[in-house]
C-alpha positions as CSV (number, residue, x, y, z in Angstrom):
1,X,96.8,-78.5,39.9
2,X,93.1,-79.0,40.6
3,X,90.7,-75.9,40.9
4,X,89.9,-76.4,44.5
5,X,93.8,-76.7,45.2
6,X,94.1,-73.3,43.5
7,X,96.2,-71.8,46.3
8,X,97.8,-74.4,47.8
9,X,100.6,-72.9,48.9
10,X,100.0,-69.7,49.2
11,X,99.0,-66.9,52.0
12,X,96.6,-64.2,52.1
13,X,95.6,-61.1,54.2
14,X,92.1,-60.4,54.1
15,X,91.1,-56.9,55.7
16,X,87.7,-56.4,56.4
17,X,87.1,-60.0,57.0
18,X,84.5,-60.6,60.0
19,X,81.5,-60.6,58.2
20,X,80.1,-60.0,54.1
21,X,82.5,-60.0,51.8
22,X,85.5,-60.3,53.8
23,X,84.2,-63.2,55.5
24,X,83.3,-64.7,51.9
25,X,87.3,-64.1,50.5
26,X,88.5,-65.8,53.2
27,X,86.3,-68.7,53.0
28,X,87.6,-69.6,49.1
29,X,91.3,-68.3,49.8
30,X,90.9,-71.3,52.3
31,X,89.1,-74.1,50.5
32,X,91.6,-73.3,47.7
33,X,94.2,-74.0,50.1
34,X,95.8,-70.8,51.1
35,X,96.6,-69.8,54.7
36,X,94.6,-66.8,55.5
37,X,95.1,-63.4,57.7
38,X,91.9,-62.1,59.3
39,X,92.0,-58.6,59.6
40,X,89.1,-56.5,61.3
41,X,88.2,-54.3,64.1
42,X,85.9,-56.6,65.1
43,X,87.6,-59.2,67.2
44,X,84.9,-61.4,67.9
45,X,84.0,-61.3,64.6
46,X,87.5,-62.7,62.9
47,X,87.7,-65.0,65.9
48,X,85.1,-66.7,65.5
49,X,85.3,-66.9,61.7
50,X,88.8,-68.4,62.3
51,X,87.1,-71.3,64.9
52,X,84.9,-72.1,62.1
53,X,88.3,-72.7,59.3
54,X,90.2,-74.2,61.9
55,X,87.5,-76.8,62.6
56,X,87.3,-77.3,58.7
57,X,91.0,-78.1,58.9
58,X,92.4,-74.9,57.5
59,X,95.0,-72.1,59.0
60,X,93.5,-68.8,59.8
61,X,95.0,-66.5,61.9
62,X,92.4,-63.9,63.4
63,X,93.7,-60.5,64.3
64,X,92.2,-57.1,65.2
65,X,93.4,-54.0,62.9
66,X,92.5,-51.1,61.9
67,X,93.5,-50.4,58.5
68,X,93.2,-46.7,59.2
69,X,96.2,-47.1,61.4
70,X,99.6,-47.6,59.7
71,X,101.6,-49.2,62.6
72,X,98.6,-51.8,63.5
73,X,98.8,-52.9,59.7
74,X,102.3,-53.2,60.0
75,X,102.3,-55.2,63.3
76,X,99.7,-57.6,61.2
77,X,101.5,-58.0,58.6
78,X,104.3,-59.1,60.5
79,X,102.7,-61.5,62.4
80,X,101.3,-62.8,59.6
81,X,104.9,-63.4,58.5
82,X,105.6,-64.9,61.6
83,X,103.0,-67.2,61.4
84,X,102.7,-68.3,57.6
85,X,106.3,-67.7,56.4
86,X,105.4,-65.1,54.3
87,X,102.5,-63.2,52.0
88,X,100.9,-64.1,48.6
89,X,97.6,-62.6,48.1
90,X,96.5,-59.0,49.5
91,X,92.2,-58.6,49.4
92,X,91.5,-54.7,50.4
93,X,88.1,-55.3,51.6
94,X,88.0,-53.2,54.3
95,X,85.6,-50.3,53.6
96,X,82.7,-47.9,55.2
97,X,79.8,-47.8,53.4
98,X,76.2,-48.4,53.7
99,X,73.8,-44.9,53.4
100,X,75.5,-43.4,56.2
101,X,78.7,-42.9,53.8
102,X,76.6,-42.1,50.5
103,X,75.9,-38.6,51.1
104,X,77.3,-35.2,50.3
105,X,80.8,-34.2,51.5
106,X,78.7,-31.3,53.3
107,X,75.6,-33.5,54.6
108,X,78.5,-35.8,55.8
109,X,81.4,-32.8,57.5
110,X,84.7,-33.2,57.4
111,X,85.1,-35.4,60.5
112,X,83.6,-38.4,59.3
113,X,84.8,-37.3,55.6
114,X,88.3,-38.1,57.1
115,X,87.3,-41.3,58.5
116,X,85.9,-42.6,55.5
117,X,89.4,-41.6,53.4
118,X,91.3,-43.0,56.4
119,X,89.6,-46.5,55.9
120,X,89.1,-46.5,51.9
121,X,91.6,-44.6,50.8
122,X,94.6,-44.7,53.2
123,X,93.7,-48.3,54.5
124,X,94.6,-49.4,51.0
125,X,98.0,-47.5,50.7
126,X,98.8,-48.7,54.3
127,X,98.1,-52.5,53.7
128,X,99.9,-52.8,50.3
129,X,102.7,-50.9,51.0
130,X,103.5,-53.5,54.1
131,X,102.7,-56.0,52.0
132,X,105.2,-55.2,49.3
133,X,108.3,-56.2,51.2
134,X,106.6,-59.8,52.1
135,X,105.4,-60.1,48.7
136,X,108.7,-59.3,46.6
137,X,110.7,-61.8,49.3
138,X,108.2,-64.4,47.4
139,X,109.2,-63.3,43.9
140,X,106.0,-61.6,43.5
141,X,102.0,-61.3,44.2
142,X,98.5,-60.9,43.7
143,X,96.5,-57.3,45.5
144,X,93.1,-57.2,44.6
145,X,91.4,-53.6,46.1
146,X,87.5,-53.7,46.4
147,X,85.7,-50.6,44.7
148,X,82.3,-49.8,43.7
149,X,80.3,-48.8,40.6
150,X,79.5,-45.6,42.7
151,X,83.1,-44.7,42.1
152,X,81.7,-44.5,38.2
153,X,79.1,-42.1,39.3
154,X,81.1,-40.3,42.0
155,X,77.8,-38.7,42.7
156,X,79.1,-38.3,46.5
157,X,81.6,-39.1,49.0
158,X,81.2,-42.4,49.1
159,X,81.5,-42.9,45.4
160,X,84.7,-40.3,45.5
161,X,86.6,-42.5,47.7
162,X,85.9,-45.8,45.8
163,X,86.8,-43.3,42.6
164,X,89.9,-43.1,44.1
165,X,91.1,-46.6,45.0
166,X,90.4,-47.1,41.0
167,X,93.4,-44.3,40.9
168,X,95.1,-46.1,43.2
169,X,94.8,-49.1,41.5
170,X,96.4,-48.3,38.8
171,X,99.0,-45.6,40.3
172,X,100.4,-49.1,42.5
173,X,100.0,-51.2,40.0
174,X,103.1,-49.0,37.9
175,X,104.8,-49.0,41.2
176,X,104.9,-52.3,42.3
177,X,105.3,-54.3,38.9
178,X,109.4,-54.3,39.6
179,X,108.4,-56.8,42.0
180,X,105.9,-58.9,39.9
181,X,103.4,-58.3,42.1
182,X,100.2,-57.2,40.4
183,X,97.3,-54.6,42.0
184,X,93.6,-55.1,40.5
185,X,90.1,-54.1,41.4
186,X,86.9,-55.2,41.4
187,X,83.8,-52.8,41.3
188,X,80.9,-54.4,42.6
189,X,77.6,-53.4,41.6
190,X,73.9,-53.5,43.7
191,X,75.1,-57.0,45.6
192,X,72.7,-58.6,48.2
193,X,75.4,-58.4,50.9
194,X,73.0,-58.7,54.9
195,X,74.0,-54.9,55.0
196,X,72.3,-54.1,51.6
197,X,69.2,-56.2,52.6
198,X,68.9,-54.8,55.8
199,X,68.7,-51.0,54.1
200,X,66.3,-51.8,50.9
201,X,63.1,-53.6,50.2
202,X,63.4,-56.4,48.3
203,X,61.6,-54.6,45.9
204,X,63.8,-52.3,45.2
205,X,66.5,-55.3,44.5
206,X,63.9,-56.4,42.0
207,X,63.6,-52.9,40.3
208,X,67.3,-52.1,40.1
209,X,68.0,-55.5,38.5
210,X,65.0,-54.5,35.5
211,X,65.7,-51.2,34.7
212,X,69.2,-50.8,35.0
213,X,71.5,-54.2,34.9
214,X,71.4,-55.9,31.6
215,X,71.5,-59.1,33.3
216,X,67.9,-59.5,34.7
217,X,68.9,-61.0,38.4
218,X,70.4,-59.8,41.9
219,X,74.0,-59.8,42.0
220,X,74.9,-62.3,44.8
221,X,78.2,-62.5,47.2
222,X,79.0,-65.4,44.6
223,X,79.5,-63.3,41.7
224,X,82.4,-61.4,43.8
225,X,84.0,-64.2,45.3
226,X,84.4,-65.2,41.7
227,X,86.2,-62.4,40.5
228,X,88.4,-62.3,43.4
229,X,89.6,-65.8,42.8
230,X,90.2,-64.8,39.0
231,X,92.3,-62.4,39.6
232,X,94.5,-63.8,42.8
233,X,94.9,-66.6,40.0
234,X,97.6,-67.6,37.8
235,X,94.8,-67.2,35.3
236,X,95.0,-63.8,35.8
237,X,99.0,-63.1,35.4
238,X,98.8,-60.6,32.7
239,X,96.5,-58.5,34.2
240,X,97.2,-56.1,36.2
241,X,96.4,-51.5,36.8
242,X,92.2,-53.3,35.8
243,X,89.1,-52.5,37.8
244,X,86.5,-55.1,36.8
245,X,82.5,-54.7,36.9
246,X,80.9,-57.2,38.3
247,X,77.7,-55.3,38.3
248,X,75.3,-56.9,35.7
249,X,75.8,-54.7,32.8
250,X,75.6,-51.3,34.9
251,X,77.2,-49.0,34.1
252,X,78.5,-49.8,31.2
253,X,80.9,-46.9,29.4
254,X,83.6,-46.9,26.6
């Protein structure tokens, strides 16, 4: 099969998938050749991202969910079913972050503490335990969870949620190998996402990238994408419970 038929054939559920990353996953999963679930609370957002695929000749299939809420992932995934035949590919992208979530648990209370485990913790558990039946129908598939180096530093509540998808990573990668279907993560590092540009100088881009990454360069949206379509690939079938770096060299630990 050529590279850019990848994943012909197959169908994913992107969550989070409006804008930044998200918006990026969906984009390959398509021009591999994969039929792609938009998932977002922003409606506009997935709508118009899925005008845009259709127009390039793909299938997209916008809908609004939150992943916080278990019975709107479910109604998702089954419309996603119902549309494509089936699922393939899970991308956990849905997250909060930004400096509004990288504070202390007490600077941040527990209201919005909740919120923050609702969407990055339990948004995870709810969209891959849906997935499982759809998955395991198809004799297997590919979950790929989106954490952070903060989750290396768990320096605050932010980086204790993304901590904890790397447990779950692992925890449902043991539990859903008796269906072949594997559960990775990827840990992005300082990436120049619009949010992240918006918050910091450029500046401070630069700095970041010459005292701490050993690769001397801004991590782009690129060097993600990439690693999702490594691991959603059948280059990737014996790996699985792994939470990849993609983070210039920082943090690097034994």
């Amino acid at each position: 099969m050529e590279e850019a038929e990848i994943f012909a054939g197959k169908v994913a559920f992107v969550t989070g998938a409006a804008t930044g990353f998200g918006a990026a996953f969906a984009r390959n999963l398509c021009a591999g050749g994969a039929a792609v679930t938009l998932a977002d609370i922003d409606r506009a957002g997935v709508a118009r991202l899925a005008d845009e695929l259709q127009a390039a000749g793909h299938r997209a299939l916008p809908l609004a969910c939150d992943v916080a809420d278990e019975m709107a992932v479910a109604q998702a995934m089954e419309r996603t079913a119902d549309t494509f035949g089936g699922l393939d590919i899970l991308i956990n992208n849905a997250g909060l972050h930004s400096v509004a979530y990288n504070r202390s648990f007490g600077e941040l209370g527990m209201g919005e503490t909740r919120r923050l485990f609702d969407v990055n913790v339990f948004g995870v558990l709810h969209c891959t335990l849906a997935a499982r039946p759809l998955m395991a129908a198809r004799g297997g598939g590919s979950v790929v969870n989106i954490s952070s180096i903060a989750g290396f530093a768990s320096a605050n509540a932010y980086g204790v949620s993304k901590l904890t998808v790397r447990g779950l990573t692992i925890a449902l990668a043991h539990e859903l190998a008796p269906d072949a279907i594997r559960v990775n993560a990827i840990a992005p590092g300082l990436i120049a996402t619009e949010t992240i540009r918006a918050e910091m100088p450029a500046a401070m881009f630069d700095e970041f990238a010459r005292d701490k990454q050993l690769v001397h360069r801004t991590g782009e949206m690129a060097d993600i994408v990439g690693a999702m379509r490594h691991l959603c690939s059948d280059a990737a079938s014996f790996v699985t419970g792994e939470t990849l770096k993609v983070a210039g060299g920082f943090p690097l630990s034994i």
